[in-house]
Every structure is written in C-alpha cells, then in structure tokens.
MOPAC internal coordinates of N, CA, C and O (Angstrom, degrees):
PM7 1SCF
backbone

  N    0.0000 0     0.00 0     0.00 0    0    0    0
  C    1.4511 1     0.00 0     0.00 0    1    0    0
  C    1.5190 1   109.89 1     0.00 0    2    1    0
  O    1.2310 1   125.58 1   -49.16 1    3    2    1
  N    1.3768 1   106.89 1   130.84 1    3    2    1
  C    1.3618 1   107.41 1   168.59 1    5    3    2
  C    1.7830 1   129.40 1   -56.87 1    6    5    3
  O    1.2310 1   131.22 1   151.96 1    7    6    5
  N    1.3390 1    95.95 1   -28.04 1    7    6    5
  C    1.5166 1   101.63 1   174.68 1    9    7    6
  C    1.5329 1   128.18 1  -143.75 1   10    9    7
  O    1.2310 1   127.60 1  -108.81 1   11   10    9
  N    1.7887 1   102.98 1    71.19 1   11   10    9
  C    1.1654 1   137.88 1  -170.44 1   13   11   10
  C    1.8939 1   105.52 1   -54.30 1   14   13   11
  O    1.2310 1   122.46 1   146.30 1   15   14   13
  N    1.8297 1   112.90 1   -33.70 1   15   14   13
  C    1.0516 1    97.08 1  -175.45 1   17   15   14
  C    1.5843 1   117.74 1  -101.83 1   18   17   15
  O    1.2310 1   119.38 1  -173.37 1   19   18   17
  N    1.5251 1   118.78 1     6.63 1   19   18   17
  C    1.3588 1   114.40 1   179.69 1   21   19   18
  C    1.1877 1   105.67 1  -107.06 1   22   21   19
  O    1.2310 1   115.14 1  -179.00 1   23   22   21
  N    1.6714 1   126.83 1     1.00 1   23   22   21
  C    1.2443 1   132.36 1   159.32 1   25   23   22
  C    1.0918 1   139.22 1   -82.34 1   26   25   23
  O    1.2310 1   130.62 1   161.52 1   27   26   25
  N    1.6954 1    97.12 1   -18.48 1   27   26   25
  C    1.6345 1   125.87 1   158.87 1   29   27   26
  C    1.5713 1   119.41 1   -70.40 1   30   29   27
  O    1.2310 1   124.62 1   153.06 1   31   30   29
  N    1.6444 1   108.73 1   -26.94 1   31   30   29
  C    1.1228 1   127.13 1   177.99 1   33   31   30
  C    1.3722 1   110.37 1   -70.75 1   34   33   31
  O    1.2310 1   125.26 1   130.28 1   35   34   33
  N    1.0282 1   107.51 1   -49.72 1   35   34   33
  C    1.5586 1   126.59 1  -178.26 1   37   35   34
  C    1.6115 1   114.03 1   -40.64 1   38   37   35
  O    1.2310 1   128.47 1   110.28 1   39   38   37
  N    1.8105 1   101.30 1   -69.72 1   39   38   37
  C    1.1617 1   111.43 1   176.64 1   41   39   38
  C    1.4535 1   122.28 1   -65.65 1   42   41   39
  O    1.2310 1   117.96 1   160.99 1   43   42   41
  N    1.4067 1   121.49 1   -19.01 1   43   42   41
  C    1.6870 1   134.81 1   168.19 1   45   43   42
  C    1.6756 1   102.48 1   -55.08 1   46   45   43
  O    1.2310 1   134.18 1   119.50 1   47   46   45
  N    1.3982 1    90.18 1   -60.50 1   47   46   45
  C    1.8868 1    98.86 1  -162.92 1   49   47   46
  C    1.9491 1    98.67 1   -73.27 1   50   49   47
  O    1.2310 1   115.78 1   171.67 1   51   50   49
  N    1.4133 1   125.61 1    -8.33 1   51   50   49
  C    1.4329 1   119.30 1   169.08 1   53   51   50
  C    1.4650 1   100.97 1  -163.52 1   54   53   51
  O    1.2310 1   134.10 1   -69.74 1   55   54   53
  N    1.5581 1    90.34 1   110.26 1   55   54   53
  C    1.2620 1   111.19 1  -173.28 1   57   55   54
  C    1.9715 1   120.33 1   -72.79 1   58   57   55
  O    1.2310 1   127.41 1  -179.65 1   59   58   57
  N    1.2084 1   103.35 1     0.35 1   59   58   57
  C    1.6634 1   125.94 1  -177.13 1   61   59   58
  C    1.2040 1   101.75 1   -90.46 1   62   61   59
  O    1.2310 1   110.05 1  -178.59 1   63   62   61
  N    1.1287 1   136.28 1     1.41 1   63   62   61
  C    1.7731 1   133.60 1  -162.34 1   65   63   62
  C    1.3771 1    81.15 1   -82.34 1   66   65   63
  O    1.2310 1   129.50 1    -0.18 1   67   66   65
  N    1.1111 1    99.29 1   179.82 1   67   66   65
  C    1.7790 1   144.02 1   173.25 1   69   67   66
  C    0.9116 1   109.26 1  -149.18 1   70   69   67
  O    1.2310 1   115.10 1   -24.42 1   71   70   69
  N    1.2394 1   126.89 1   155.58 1   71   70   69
  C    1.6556 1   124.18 1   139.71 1   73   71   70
  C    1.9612 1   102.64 1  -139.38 1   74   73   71
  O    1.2310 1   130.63 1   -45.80 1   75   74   73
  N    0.9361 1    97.09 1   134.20 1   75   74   73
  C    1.4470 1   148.77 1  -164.53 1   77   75   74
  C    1.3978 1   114.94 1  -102.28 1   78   77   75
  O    1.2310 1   121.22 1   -84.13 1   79   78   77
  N    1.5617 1   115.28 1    95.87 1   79   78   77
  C    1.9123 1    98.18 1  -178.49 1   81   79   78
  C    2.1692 1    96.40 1  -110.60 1   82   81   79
  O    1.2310 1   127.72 1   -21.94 1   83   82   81
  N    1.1104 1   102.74 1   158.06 1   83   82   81
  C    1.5107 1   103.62 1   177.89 1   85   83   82
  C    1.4043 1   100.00 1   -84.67 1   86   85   83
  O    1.2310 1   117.53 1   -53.23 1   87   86   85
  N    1.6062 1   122.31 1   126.77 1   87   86   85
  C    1.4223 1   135.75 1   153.09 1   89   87   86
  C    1.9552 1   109.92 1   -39.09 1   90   89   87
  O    1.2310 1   127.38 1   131.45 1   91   90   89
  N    1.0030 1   103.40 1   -48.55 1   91   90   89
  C    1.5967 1    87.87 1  -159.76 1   93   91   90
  C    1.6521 1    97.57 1   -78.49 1   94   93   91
  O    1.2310 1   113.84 1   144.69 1   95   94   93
  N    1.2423 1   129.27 1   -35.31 1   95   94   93
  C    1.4117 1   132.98 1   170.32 1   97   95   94
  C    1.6033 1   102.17 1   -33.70 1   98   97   95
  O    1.2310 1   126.62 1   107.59 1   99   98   97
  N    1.6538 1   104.87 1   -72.41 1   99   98   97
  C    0.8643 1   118.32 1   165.79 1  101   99   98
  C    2.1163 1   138.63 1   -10.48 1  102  101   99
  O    1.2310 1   140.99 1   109.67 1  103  102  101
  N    1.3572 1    76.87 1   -70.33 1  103  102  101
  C    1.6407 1    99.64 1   166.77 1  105  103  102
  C    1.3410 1   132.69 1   -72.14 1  106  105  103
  O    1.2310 1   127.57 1   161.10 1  107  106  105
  N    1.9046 1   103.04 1   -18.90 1  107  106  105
  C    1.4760 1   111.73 1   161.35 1  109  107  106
  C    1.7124 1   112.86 1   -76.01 1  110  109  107
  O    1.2310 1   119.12 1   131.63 1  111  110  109
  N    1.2248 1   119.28 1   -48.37 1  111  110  109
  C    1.3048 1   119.56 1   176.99 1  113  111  110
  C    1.3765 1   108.66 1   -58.52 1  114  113  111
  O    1.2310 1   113.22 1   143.14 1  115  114  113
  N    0.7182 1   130.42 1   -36.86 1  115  114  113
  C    2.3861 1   133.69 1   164.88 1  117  115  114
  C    1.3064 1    89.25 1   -43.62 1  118  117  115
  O    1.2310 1   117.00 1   112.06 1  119  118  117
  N    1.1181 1   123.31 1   -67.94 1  119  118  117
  C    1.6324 1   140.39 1  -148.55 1  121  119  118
  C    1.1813 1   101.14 1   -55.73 1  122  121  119
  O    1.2310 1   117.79 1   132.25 1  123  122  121
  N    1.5986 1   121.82 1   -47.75 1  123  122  121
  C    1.7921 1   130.22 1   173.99 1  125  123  122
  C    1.4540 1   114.93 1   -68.87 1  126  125  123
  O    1.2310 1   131.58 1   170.28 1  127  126  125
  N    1.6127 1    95.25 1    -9.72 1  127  126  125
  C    1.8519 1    80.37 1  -170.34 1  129  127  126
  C    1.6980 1   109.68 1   113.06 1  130  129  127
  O    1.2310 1   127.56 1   156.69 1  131  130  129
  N    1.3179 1   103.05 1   -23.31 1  131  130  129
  C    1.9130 1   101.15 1  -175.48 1  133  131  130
  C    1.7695 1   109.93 1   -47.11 1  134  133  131
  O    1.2310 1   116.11 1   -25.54 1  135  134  133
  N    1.0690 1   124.99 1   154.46 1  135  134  133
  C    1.1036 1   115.35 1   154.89 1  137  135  134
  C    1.7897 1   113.41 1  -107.28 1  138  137  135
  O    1.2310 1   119.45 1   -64.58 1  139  138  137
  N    1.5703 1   118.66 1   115.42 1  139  138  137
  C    1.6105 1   113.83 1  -172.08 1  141  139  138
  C    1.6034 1   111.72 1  -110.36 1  142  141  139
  O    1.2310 1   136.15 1   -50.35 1  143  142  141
  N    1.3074 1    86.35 1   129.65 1  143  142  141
  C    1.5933 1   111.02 1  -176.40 1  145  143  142
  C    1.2986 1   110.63 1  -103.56 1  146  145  143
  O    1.2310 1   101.15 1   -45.90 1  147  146  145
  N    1.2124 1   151.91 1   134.10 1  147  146  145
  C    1.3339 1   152.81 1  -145.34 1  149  147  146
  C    1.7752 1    97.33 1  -138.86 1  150  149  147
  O    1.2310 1   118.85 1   -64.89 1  151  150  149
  N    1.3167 1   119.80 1   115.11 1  151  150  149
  C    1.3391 1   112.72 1   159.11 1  153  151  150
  C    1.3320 1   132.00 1   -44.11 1  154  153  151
  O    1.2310 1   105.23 1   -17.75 1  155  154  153
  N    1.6604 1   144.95 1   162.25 1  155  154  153
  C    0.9143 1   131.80 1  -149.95 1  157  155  154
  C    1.3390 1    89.61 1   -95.01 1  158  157  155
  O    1.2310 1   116.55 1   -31.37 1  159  158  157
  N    1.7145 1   124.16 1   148.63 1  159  158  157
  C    1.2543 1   138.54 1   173.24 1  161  159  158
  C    1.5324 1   112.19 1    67.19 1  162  161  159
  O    1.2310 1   130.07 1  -139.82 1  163  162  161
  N    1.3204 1    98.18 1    40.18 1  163  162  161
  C    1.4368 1    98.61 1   176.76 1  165  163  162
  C    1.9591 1    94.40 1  -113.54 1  166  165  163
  O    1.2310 1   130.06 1   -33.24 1  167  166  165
  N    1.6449 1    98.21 1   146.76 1  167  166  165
  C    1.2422 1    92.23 1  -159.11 1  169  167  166
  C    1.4943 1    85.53 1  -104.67 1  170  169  167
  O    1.2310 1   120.38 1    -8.26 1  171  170  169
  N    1.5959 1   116.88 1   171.74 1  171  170  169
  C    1.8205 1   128.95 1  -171.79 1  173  171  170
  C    1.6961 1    99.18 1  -116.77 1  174  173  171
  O    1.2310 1   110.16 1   -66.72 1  175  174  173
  N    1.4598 1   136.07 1   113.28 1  175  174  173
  C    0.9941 1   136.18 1   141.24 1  177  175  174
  C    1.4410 1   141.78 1   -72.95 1  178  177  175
  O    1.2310 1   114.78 1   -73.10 1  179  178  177
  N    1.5917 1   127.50 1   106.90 1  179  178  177
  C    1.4185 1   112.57 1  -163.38 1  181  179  178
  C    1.8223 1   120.92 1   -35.19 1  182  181  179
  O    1.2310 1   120.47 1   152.76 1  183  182  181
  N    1.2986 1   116.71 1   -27.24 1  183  182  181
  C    1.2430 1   121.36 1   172.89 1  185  183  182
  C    1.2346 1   116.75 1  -156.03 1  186  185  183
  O    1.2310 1   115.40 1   -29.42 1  187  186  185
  N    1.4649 1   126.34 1   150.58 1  187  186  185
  C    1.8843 1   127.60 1   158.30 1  189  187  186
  C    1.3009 1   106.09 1   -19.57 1  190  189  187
  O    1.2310 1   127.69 1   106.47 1  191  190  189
  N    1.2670 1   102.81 1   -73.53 1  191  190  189
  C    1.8745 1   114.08 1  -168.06 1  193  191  190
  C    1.4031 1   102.42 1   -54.84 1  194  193  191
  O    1.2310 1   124.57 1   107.18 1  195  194  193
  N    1.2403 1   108.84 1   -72.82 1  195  194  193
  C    1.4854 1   105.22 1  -173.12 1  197  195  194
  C    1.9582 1   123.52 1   -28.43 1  198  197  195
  O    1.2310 1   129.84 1   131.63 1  199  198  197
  N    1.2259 1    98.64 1   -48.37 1  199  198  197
  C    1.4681 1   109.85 1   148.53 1  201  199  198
  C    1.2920 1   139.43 1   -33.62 1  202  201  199
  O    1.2310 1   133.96 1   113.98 1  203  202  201
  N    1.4704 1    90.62 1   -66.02 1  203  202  201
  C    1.7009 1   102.08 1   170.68 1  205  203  202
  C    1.0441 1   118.59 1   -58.92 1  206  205  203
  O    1.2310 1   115.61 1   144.70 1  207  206  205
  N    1.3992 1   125.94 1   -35.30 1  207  206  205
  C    1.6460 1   122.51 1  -155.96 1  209  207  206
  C    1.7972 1    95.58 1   -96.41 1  210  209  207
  O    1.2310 1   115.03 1   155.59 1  211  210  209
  N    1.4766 1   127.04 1   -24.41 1  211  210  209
  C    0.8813 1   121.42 1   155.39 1  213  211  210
  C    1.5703 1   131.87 1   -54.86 1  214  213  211
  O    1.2310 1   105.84 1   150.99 1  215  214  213
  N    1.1478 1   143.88 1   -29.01 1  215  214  213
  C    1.2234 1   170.01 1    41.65 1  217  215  214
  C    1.2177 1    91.89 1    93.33 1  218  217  215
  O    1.2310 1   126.19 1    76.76 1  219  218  217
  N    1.4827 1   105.71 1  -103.24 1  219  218  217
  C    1.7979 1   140.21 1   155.17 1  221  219  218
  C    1.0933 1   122.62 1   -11.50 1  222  221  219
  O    1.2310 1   121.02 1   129.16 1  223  222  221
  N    1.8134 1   115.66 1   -50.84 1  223  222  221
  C    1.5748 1   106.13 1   178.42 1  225  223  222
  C    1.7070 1   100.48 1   -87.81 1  226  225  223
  O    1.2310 1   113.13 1   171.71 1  227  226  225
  N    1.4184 1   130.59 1    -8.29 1  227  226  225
  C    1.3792 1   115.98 1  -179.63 1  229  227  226
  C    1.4157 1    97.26 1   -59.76 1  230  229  227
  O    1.2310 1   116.15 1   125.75 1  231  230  229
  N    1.4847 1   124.91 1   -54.25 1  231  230  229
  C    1.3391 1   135.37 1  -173.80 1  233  231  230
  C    1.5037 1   126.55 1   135.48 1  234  233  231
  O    1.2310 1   131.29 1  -142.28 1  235  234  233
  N    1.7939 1    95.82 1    37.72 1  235  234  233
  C    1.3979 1   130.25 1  -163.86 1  237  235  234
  C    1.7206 1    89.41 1   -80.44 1  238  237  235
  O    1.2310 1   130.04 1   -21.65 1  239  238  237
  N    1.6400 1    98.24 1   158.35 1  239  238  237
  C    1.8228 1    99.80 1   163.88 1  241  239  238
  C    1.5487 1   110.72 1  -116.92 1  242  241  239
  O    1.2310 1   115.54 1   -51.95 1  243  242  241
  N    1.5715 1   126.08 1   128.05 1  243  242  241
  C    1.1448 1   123.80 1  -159.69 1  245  243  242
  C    2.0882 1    92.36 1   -92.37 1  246  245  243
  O    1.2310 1   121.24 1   -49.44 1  247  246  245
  N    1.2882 1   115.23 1   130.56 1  247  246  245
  C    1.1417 1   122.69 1   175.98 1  249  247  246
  C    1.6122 1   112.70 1  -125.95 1  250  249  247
  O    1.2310 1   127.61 1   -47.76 1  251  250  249
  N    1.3686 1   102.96 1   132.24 1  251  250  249
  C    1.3287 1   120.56 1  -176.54 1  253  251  250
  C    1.3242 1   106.58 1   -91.22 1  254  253  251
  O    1.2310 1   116.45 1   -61.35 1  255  254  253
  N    1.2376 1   124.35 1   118.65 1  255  254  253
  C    1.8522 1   117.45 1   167.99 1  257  255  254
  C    1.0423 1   119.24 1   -98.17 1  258  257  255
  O    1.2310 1   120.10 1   180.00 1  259  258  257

C-alpha cells in the first residue's frame, strides 16, 4: 500500500474499520507479475461483490456517490 501510515491512522482514530482486499483483483495482479503484500489485519474477500452482498444481508445500506 501506498499509504500504510494514514491507514494505520485511520484504523487508530476508528477502531470498527476493516479493510477488505478482493481475492480475484488480487489474483489478477499475480497473474501480471505484481508482487502483493497485504498490510497486517487486512482481511481477503473471495470477491468485491461477494462482499457487498454480504454487507446487504447483515442489514448494511449500499450508497452510490
């Protein structure tokens, strides 16, 4: 991550965060050659969507900006 310490900040100043990277994203950047390093306590979702729709049935509200 480009910005390992304002994301640390992030999760300091709200301790409810997550962060969430998409597996298949993931597996495309392997695929090019990236090498991906994941900050510590960052959790892996098989996909965006898969995420999202999980989200939704907790009883999340999906907002478009």
């Amino acid at each position: 991550s480009p910005f390992p310490t304002r994301l640390a900040a992030m999760r300091a100043a709200y301790p409810g965060v997550t962060l969430v990277a998409c597996n298949q994203s993931i597996d495309r950047l392997r695929e090019k050659g990236v090498v991906v390093r994941l900050l510590p306590g960052v959790e892996v979702a098989p996909s965006a969507l898969d995420q999202v729709v999980k989200r939704l049935q907790g009883g999340w509200a999906y907002v478009r900006a």
